[in-house]
N, CA, C and O atoms as CSV, one atom per row, in Angstrom:
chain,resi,resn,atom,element,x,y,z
A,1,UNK,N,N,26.033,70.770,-91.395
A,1,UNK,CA,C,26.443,69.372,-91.321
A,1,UNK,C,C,27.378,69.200,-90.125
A,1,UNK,O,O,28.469,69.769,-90.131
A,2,UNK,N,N,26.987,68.427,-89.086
A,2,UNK,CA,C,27.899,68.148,-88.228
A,2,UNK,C,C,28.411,66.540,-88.276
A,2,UNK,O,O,27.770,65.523,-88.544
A,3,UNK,N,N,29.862,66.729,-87.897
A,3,UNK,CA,C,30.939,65.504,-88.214
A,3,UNK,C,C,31.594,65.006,-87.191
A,3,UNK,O,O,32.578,65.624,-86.784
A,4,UNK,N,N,31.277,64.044,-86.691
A,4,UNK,CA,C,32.032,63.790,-85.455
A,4,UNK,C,C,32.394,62.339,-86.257
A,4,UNK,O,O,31.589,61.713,-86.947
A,5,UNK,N,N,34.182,61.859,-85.923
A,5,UNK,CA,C,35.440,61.490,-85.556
A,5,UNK,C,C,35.540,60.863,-84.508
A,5,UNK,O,O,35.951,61.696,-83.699
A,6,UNK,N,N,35.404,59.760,-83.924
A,6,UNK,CA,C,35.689,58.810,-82.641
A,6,UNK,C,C,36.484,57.699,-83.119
A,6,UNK,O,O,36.233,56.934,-84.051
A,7,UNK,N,N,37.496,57.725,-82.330
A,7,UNK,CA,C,38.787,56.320,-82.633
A,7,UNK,C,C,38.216,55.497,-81.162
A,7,UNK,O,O,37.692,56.182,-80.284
A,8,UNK,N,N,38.329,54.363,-81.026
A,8,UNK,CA,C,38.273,53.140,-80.403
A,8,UNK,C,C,39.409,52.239,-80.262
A,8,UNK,O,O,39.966,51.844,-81.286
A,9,UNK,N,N,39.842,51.846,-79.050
A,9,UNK,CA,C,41.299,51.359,-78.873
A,9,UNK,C,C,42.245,51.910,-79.061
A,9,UNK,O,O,43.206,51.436,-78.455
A,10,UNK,N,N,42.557,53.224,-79.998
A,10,UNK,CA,C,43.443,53.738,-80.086
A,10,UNK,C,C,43.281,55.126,-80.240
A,10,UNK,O,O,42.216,55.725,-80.396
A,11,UNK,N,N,44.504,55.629,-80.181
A,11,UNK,CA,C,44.530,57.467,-80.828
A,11,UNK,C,C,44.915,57.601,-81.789
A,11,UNK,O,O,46.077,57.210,-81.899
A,12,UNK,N,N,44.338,58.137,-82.938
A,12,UNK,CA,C,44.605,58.439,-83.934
A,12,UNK,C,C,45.229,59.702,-83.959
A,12,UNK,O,O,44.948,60.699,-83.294
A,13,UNK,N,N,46.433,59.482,-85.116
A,13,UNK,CA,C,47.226,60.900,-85.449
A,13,UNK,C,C,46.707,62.031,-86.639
A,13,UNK,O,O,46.445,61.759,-87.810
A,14,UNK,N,N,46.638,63.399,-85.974
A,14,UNK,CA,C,46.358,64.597,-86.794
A,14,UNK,C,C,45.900,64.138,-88.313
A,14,UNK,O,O,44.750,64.197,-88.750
A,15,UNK,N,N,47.496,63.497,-89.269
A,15,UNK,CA,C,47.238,63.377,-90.826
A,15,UNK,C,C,45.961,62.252,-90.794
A,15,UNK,O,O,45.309,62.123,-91.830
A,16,UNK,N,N,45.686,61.617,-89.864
A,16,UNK,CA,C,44.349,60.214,-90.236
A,16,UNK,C,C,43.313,61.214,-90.033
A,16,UNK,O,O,42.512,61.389,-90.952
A,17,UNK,N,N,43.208,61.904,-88.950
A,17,UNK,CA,C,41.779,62.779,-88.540
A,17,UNK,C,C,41.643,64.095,-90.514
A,17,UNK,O,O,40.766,64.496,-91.279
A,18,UNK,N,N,42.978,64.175,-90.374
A,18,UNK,CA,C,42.758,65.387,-91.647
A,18,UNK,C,C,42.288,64.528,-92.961
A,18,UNK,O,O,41.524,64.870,-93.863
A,19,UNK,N,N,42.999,63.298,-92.768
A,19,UNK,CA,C,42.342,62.375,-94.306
A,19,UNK,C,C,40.962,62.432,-93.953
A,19,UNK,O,O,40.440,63.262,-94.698
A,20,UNK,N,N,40.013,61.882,-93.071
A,20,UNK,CA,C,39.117,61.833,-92.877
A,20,UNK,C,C,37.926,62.642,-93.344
A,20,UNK,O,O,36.902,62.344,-93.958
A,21,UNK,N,N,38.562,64.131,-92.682
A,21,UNK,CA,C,37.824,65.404,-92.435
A,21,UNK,C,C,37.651,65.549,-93.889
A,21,UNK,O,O,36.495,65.462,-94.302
A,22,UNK,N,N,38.860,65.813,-94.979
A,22,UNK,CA,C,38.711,66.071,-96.311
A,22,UNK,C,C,37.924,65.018,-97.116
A,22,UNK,O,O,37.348,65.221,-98.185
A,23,UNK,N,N,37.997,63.797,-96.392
A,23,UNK,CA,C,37.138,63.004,-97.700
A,23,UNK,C,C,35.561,63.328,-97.573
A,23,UNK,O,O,34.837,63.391,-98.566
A,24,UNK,N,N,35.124,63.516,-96.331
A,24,UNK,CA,C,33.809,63.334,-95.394
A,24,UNK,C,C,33.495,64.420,-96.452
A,24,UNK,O,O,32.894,64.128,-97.485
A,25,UNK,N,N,33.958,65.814,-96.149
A,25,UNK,CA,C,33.121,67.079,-97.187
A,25,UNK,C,C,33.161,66.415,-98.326
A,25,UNK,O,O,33.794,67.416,-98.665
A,26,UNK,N,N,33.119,65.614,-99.433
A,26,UNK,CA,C,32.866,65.119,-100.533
A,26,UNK,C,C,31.274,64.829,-100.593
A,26,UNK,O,O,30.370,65.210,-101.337
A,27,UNK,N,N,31.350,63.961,-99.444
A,27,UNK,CA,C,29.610,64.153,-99.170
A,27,UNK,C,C,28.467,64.916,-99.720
A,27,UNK,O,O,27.435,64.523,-100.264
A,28,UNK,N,N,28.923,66.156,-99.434
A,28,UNK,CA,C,27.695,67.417,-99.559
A,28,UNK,C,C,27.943,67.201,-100.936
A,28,UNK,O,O,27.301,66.153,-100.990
A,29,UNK,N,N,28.309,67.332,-101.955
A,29,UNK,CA,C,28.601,66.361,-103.536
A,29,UNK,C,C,26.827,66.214,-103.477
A,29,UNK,O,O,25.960,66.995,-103.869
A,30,UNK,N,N,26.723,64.841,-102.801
A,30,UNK,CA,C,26.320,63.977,-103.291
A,30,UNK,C,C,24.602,64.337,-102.502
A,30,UNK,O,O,23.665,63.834,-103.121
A,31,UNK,N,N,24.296,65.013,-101.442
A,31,UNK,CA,C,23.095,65.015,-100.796
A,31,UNK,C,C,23.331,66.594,-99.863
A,31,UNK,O,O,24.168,66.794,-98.982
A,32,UNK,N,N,22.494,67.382,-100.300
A,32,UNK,CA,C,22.349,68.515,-99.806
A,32,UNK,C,C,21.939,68.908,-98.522
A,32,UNK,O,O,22.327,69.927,-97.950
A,33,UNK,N,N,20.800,67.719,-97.887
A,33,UNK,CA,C,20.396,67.621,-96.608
A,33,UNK,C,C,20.904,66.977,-95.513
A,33,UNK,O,O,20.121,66.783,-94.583
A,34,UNK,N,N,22.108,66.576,-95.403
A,34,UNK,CA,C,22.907,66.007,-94.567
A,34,UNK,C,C,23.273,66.545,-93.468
A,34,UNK,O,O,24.323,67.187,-93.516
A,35,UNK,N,N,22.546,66.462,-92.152
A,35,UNK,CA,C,22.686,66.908,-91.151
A,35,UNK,C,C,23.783,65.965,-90.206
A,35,UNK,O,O,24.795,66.608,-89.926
A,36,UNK,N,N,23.772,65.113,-89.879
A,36,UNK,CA,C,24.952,64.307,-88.929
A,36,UNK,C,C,25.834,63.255,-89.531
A,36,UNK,O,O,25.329,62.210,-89.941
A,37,UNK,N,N,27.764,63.580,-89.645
A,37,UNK,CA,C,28.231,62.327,-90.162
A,37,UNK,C,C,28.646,61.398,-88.998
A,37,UNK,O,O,29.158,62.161,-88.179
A,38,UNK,N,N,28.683,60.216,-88.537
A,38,UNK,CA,C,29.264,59.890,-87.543
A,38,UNK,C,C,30.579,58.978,-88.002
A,38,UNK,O,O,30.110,57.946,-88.483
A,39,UNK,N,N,32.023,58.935,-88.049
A,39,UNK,CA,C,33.112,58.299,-88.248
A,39,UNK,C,C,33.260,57.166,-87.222
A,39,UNK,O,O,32.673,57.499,-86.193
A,40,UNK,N,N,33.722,56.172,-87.133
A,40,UNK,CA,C,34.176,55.351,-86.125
A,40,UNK,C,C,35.281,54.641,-86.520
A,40,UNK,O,O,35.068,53.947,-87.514
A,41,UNK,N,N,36.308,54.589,-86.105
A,41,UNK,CA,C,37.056,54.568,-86.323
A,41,UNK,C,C,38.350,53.021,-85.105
A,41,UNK,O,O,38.908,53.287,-84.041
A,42,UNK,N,N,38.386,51.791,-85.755
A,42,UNK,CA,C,38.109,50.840,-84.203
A,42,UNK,C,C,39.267,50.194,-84.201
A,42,UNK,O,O,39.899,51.248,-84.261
A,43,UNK,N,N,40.056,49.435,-84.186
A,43,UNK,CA,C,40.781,48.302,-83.964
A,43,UNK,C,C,40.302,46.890,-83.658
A,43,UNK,O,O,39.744,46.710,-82.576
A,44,UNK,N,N,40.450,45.933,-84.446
A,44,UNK,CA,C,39.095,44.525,-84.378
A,44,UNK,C,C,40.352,43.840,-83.427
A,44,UNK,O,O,41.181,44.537,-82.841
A,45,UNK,N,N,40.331,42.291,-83.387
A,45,UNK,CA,C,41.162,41.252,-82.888
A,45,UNK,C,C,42.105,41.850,-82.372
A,45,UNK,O,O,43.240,41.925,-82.842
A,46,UNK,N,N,41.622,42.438,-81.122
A,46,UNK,CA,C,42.910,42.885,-80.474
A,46,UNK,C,C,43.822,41.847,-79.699
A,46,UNK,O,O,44.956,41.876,-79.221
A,47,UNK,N,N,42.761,40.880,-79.801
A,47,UNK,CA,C,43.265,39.799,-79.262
A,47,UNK,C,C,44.642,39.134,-79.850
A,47,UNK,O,O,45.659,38.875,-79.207
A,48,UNK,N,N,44.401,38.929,-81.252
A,48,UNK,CA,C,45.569,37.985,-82.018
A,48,UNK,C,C,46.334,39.459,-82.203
A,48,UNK,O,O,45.984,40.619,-81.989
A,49,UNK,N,N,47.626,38.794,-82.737
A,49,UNK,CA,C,48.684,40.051,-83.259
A,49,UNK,C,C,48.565,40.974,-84.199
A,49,UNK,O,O,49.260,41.989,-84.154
A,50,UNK,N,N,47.370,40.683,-85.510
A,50,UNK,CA,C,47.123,41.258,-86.712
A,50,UNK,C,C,46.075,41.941,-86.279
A,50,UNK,O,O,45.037,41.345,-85.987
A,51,UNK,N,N,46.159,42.951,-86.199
A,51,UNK,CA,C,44.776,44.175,-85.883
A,51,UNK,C,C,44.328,44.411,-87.107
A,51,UNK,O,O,45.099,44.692,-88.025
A,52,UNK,N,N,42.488,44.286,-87.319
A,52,UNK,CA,C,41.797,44.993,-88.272
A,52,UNK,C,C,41.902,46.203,-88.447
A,52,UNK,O,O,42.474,47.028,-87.734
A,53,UNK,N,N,41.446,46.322,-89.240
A,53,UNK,CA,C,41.189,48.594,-89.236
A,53,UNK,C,C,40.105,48.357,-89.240
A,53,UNK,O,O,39.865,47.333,-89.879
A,54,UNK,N,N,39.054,48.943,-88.708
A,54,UNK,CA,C,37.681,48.494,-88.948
A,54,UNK,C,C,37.107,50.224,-89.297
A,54,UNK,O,O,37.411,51.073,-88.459
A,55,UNK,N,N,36.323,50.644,-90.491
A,55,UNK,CA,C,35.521,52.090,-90.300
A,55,UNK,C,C,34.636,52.255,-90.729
A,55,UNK,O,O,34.567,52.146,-91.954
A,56,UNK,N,N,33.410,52.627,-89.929
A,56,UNK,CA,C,32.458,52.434,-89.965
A,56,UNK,C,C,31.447,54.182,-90.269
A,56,UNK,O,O,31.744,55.116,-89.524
A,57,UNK,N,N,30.884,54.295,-90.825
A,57,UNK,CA,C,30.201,55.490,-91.266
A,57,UNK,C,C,28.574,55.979,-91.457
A,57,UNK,O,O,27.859,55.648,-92.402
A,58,UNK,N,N,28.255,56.680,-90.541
A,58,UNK,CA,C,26.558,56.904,-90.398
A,58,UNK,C,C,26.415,58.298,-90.908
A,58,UNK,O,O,27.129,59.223,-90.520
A,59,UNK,N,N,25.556,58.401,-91.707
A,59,UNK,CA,C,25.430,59.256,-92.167
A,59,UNK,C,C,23.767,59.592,-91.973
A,59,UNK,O,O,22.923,58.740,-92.252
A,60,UNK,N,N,23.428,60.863,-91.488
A,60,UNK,CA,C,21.967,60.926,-91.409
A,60,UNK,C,C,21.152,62.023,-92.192
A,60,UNK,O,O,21.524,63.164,-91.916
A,61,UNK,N,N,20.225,61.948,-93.017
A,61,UNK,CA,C,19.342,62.657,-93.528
A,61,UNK,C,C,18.063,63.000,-93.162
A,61,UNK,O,O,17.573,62.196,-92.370
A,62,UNK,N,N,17.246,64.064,-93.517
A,62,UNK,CA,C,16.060,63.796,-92.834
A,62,UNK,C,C,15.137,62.804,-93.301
A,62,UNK,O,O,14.770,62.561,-94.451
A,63,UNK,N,N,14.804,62.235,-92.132
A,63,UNK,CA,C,14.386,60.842,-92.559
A,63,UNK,C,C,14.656,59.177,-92.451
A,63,UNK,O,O,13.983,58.206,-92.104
A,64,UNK,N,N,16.440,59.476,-93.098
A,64,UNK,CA,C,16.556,58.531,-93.425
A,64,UNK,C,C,17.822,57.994,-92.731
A,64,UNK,O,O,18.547,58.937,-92.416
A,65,UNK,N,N,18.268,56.950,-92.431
A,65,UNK,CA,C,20.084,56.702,-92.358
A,65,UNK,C,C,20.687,55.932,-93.012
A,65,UNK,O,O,20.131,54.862,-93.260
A,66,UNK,N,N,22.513,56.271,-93.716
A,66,UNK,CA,C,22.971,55.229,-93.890
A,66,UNK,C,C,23.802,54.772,-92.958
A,66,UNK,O,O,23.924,55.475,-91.956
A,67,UNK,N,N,24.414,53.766,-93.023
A,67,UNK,CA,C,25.806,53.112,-92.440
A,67,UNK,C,C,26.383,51.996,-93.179
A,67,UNK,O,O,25.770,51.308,-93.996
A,68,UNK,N,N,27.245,51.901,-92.939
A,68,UNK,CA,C,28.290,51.163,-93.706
A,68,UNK,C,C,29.560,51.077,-92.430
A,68,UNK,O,O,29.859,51.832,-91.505
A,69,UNK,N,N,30.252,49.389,-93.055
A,69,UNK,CA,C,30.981,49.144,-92.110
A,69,UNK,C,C,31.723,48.268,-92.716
A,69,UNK,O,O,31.238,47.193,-93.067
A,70,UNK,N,N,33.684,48.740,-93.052
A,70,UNK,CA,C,34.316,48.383,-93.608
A,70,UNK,C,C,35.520,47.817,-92.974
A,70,UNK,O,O,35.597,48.412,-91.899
A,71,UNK,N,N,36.716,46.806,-93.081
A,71,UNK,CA,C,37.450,46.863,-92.395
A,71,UNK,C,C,38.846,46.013,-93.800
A,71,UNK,O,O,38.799,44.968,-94.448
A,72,UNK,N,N,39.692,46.919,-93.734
A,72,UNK,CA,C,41.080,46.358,-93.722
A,72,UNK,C,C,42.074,46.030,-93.011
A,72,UNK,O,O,41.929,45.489,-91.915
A,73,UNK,N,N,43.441,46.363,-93.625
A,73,UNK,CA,C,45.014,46.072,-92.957
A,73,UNK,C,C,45.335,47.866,-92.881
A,73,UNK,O,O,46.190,48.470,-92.233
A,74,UNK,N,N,44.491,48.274,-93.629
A,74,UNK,CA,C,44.698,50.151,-92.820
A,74,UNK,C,C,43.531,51.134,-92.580
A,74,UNK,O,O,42.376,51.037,-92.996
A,75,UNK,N,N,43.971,51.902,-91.975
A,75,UNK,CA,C,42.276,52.691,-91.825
A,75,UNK,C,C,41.657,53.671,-93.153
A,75,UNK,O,O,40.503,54.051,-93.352
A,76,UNK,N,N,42.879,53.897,-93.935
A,76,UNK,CA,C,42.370,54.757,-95.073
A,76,UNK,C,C,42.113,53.923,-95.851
A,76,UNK,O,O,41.479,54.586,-96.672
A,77,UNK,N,N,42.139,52.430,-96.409
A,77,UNK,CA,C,41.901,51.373,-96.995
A,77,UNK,C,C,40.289,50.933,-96.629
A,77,UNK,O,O,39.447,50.445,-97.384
A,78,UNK,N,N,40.188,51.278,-95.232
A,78,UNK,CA,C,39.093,50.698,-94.964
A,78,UNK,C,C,37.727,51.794,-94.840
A,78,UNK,O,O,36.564,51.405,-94.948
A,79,UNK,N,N,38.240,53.643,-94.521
A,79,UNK,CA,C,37.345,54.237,-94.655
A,79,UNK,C,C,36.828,55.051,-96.360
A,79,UNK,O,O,35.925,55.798,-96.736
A,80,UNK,N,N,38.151,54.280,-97.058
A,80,UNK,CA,C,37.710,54.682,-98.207
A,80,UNK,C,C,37.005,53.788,-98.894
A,80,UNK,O,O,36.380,54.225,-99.860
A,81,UNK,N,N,36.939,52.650,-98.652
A,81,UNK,CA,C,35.882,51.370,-98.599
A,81,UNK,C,C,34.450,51.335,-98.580
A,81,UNK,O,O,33.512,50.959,-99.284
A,82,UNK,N,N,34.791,52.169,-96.917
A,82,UNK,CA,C,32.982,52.403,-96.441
A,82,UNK,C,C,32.562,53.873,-97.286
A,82,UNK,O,O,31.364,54.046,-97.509
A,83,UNK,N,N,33.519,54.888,-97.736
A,83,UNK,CA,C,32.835,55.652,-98.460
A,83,UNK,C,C,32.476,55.678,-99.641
A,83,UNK,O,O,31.521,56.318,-100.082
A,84,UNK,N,N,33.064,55.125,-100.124
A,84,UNK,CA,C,32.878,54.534,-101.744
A,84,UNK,C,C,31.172,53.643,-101.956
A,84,UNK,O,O,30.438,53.654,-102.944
A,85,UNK,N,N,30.965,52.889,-100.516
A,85,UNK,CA,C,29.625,52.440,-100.090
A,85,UNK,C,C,28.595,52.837,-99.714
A,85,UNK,O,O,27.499,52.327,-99.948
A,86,UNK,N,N,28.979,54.518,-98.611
A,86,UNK,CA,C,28.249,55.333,-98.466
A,86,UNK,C,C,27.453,56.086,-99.532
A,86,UNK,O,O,26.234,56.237,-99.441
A,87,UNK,N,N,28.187,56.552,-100.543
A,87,UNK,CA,C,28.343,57.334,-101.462
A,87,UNK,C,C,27.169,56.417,-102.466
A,87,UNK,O,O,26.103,56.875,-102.878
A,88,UNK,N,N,27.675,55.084,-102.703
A,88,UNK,CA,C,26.687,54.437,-103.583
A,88,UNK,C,C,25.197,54.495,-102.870
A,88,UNK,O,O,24.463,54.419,-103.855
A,89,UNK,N,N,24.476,54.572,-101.901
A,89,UNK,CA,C,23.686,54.189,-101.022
A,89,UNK,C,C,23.167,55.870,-100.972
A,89,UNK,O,O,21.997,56.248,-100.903
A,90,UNK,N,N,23.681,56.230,-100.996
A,90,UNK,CA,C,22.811,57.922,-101.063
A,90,UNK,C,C,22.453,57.898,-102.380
A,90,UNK,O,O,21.284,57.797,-102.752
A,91,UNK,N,N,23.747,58.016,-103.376
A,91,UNK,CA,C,22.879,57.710,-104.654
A,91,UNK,C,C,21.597,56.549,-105.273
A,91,UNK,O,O,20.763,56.619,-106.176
A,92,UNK,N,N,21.832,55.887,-104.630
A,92,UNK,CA,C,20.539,55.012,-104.980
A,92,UNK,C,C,19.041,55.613,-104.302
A,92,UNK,O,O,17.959,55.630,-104.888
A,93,UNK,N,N,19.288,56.042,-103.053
A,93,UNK,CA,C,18.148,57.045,-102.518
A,93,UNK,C,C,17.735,57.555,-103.124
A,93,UNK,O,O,16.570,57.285,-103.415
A,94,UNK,N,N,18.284,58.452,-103.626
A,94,UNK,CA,C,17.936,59.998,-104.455
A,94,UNK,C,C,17.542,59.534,-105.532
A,94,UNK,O,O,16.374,59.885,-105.694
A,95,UNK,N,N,17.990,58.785,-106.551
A,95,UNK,CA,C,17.415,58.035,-108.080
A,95,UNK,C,C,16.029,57.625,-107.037
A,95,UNK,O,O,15.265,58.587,-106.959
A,96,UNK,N,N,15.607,56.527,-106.313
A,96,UNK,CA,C,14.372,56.322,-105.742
A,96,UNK,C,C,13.480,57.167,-105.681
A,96,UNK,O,O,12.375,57.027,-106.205
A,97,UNK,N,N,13.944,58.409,-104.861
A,97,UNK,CA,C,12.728,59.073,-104.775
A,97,UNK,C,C,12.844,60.783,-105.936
A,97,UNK,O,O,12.467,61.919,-105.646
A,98,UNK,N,N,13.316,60.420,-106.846
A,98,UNK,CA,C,13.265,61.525,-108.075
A,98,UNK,C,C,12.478,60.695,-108.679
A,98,UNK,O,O,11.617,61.328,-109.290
A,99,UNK,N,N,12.328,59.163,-108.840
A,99,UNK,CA,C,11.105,58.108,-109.550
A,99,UNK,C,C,10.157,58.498,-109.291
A,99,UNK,O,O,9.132,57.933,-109.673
């Protein structure tokens, strides 16, 4: 399984990349064939003063892809959002094709 981590507009610090890294392996949980995760990780309205968290998550199987694309007032708010979405969306796969 390879995992790549990209921040946008900003740099993210060590403890955000390590939240990340630990939730992402939860994954293999859920789908055994999971070859590429992709993280994104963005800053929305940079324009106005209130920055989104925006995080967005691709996940690829053979075959198939998900993504999901979440955004709060923090980034662990918002990538635990999109995984909680990810997570539902593989499981619905797998019930599909065990039918």
């Amino acid at each position: 399984m390879n995992v790549n981590i990209q921040t946008v507009r900003f740099d993210a610090d060590s403890k955000l990349l390590e939240y990340v890294n630990k939730k992402i392996r939860k994954l293999n949980n859920f789908h055994d064939r999971i070859t590429t995760i992709d993280v994104y990780l963005k800053l929305d309205n940079v324009v106005h003063q209130i920055k989104d968290k925006v995080a967005e998550i691709k996940v690829k199987i053979p075959r198939y892809e998900f993504f999901v694309k979440e955004s709060s007032k923090s980034f662990e708010e918002s990538f635990d959002n999109a995984l909680d979405c990810i997570i539902g969306q593989i499981k619905r796969k797998k019930e599909k094709q065990a039918a």
